[in-house]
MARBA-3410 file (N, C-alpha, C, O; in Angstrom, 1 decimal):
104
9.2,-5.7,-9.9,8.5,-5.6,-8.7,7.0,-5.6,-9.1,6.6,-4.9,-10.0 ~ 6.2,-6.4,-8.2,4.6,-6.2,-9.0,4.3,-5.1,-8.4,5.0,-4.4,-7.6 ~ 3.1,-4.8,-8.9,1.9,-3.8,-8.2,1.8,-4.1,-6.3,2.2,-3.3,-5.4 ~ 1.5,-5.0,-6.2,1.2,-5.5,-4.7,2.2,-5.2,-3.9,2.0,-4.5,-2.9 ~ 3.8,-5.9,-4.4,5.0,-5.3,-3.8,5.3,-3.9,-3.9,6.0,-3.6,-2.9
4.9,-3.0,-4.6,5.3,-1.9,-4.7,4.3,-1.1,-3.6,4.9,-0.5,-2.7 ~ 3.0,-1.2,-3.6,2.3,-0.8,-2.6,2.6,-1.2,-1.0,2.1,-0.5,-0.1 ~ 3.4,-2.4,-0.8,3.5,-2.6,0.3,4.7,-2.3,0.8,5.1,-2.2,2.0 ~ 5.4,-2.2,-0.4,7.0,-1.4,0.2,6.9,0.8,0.5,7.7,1.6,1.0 ~ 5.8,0.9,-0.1,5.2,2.2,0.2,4.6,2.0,1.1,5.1,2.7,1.9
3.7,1.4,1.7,2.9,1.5,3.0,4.1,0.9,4.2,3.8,0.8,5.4 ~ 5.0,0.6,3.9,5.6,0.5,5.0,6.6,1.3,5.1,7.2,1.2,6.2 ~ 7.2,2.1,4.4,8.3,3.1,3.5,7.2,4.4,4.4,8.0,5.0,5.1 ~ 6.1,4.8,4.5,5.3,6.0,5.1,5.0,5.4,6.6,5.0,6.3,7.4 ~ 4.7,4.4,7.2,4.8,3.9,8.4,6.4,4.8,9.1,6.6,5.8,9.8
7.4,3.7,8.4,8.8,4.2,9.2,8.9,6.0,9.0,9.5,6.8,9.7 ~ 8.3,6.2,8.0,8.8,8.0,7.4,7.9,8.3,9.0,8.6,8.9,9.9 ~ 6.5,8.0,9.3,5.8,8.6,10.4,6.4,8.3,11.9,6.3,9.1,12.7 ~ 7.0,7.2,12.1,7.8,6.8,13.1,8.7,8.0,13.6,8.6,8.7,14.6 ~ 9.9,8.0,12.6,10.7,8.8,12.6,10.4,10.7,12.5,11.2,11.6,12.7
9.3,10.6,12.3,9.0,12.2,12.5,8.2,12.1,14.1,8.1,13.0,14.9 ~ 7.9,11.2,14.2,7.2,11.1,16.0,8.8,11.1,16.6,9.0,11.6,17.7 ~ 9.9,10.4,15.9,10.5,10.6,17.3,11.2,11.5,17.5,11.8,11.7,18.6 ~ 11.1,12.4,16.3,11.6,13.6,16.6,11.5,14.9,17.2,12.3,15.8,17.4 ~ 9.8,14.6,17.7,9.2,15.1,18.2,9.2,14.7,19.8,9.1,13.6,20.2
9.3,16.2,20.8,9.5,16.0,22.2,8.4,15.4,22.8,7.2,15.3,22.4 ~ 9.0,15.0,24.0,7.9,14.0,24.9,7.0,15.0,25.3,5.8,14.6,25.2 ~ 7.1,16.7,25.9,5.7,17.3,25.9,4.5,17.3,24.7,3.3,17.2,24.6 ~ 5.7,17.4,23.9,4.8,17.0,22.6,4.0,15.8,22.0,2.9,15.8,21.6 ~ 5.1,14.8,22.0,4.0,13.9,22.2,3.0,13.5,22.8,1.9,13.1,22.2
3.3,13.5,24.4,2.0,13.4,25.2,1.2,14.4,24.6,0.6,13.8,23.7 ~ 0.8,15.5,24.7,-0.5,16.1,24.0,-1.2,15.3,22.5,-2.4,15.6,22.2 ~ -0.7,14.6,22.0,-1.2,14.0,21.2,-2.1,13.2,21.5,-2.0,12.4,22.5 ~ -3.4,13.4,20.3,-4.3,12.5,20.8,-4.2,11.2,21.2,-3.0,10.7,21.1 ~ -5.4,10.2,21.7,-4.8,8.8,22.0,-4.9,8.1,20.8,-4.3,7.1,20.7
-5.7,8.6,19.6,-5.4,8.0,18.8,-6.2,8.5,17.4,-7.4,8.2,17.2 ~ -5.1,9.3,16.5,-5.4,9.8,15.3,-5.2,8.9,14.0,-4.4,7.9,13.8 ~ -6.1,9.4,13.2,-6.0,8.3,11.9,-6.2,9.1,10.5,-7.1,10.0,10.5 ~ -5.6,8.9,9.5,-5.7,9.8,8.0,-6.0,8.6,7.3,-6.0,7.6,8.0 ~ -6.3,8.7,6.2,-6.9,8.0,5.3,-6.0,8.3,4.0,-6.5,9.1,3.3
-4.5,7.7,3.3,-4.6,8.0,2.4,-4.7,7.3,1.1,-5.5,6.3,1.2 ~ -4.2,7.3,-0.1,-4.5,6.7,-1.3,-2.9,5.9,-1.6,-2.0,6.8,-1.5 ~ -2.5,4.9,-1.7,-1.4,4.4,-1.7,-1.7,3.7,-2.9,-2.7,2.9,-2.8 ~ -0.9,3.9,-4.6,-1.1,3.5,-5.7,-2.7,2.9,-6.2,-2.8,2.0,-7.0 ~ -3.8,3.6,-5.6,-5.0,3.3,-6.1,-5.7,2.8,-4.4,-6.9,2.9,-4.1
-4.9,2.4,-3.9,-5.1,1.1,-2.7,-6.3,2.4,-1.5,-6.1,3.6,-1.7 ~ -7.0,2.2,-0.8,-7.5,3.1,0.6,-6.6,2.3,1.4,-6.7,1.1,1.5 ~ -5.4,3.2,2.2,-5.0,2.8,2.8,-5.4,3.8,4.2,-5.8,4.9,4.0 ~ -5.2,3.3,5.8,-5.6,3.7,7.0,-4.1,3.8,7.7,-3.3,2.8,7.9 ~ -3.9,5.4,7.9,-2.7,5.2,9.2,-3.0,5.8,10.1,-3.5,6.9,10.1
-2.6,5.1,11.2,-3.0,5.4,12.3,-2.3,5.4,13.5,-1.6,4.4,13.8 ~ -2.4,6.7,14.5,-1.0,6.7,15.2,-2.0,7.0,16.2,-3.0,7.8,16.2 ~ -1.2,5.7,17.4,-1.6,5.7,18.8,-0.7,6.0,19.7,0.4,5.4,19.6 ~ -1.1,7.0,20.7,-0.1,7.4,22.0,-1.0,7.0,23.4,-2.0,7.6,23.9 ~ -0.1,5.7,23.9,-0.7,5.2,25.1,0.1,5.5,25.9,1.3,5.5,25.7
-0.7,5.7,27.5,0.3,6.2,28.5,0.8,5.0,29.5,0.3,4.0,30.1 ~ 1.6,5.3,29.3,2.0,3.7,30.3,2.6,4.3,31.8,2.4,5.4,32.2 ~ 3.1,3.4,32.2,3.5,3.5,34.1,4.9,4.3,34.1,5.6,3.8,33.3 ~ 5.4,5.1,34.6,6.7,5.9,34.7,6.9,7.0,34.1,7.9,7.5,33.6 ~ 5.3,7.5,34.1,5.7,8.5,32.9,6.5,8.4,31.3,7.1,9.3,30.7
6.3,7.0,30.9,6.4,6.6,29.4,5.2,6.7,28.5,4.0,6.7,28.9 ~ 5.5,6.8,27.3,4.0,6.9,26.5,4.8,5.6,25.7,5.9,5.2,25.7 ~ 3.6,5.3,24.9,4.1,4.0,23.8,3.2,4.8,22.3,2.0,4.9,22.0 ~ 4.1,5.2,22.0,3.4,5.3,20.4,3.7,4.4,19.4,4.8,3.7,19.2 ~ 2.8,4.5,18.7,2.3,3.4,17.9,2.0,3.5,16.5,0.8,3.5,16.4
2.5,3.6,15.5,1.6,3.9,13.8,1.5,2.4,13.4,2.4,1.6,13.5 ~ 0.1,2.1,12.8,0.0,0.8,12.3,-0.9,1.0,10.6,-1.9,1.7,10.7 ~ -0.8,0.7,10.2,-1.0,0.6,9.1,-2.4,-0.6,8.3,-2.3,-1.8,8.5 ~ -3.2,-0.2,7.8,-4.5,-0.8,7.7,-4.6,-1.0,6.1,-4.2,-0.2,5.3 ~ -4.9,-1.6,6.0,-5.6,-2.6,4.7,-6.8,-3.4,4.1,-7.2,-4.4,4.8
-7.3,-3.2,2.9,-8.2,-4.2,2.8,-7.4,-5.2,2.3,-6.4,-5.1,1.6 ~ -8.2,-6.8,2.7,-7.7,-7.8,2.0,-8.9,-8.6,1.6,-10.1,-8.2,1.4 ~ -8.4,-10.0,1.5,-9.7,-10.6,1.1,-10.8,-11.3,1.7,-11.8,-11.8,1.1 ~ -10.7,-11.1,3.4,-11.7,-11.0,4.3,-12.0,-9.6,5.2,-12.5,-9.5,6.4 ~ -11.7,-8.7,4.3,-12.0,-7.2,5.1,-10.6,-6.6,5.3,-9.6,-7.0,4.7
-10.7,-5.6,6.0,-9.4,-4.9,6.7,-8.6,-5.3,7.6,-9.0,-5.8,8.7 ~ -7.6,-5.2,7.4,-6.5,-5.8,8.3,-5.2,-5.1,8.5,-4.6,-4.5,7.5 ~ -4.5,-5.1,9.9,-3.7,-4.7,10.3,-2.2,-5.1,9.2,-1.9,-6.2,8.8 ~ -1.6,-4.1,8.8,-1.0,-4.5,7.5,0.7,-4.6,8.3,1.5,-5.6,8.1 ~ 1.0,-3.5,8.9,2.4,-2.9,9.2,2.2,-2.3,10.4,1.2,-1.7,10.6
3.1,-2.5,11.4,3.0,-1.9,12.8,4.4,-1.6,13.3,5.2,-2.5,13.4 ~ 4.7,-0.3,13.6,5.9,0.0,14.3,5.6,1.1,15.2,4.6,1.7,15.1 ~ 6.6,1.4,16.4,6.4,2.2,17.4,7.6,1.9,18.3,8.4,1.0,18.0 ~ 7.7,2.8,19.5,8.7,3.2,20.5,8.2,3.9,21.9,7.3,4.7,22.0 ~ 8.9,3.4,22.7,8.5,4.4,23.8,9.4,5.9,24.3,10.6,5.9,24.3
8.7,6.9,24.5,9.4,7.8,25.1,9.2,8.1,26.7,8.1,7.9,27.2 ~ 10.2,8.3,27.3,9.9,8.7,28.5,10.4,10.1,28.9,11.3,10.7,28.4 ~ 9.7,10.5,29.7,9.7,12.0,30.4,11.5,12.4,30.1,11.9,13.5,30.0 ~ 12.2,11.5,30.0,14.0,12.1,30.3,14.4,12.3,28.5,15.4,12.8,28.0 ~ 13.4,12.0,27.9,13.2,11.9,26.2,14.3,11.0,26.3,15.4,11.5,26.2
14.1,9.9,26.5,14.9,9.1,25.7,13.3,8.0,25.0,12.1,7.8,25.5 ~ 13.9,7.4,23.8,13.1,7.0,22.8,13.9,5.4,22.6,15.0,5.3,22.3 ~ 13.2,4.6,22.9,13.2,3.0,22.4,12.3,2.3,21.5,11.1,2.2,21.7 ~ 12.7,2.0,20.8,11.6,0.8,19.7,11.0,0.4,20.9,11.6,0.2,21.9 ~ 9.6,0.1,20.7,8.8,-0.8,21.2,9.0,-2.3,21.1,9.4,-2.8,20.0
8.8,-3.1,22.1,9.4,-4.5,22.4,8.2,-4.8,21.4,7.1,-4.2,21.2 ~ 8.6,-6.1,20.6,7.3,-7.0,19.9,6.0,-7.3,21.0,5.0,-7.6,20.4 ~ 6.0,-7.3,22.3,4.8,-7.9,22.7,4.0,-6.4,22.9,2.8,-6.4,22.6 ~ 4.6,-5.1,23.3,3.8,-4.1,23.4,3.1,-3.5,22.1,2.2,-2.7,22.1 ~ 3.7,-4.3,20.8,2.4,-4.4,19.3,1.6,-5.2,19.4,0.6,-5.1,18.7
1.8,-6.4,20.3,0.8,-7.3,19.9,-0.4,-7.0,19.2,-0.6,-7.3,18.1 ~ -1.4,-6.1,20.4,-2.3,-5.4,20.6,-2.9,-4.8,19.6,-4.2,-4.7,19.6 ~ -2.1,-4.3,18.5,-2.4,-3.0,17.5,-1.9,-4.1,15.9,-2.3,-3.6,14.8 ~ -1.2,-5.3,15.9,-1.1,-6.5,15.3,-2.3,-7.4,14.6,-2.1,-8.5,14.1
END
């Protein structure tokens, strides 16, 4: 596996690990989260950006969002994106492909 693959099977390997700890977390809980937090960490040398958005949508659903940032060889770019929605009854769905567009 090169260097490159290795980093990007890690930046997407901590995307799903952050998914999966949001969804384990309740919908009061989630809603209190900001609309949109970001860490900065070091992935094999790389500055990588993660960043988790909670948007409120119509029915009392939120759509959260972690997407994943990178530099490439025209600047930074959206690298990796996953998310789900919760709704007030806590049930939790992957987010449809068009509600990433956005964060894509």
């Amino acid at each position: 596996m090169s260097a490159t693959d290795a980093t990007n099977a890690e930046i997407i390997r901590r995307v799903q690990e952050r998914v999966l700890n949001l969804q384990n977390m309740s919908y009061v809980d989630l809603k209190a989260l900001p609309p949109t937090a970001i860490e900065s960490v070091q992935i094999f040398g790389k500055a990588i950006s993660i960043t988790v958005y909670r948007d409120n949508r119509p029915n009392d659903e939120l759509l959260i969002v972690v997407q994943a940032v990178r530099d490439g060889l025209f600047g930074r770019f959206p690298f990796y994106v996953e998310g789900f929605v919760s709704s007030s009854s806590g049930e939790k769905l992957n987010a449809a492909e068009e509600l990433l567009w956005d964060f894509s």
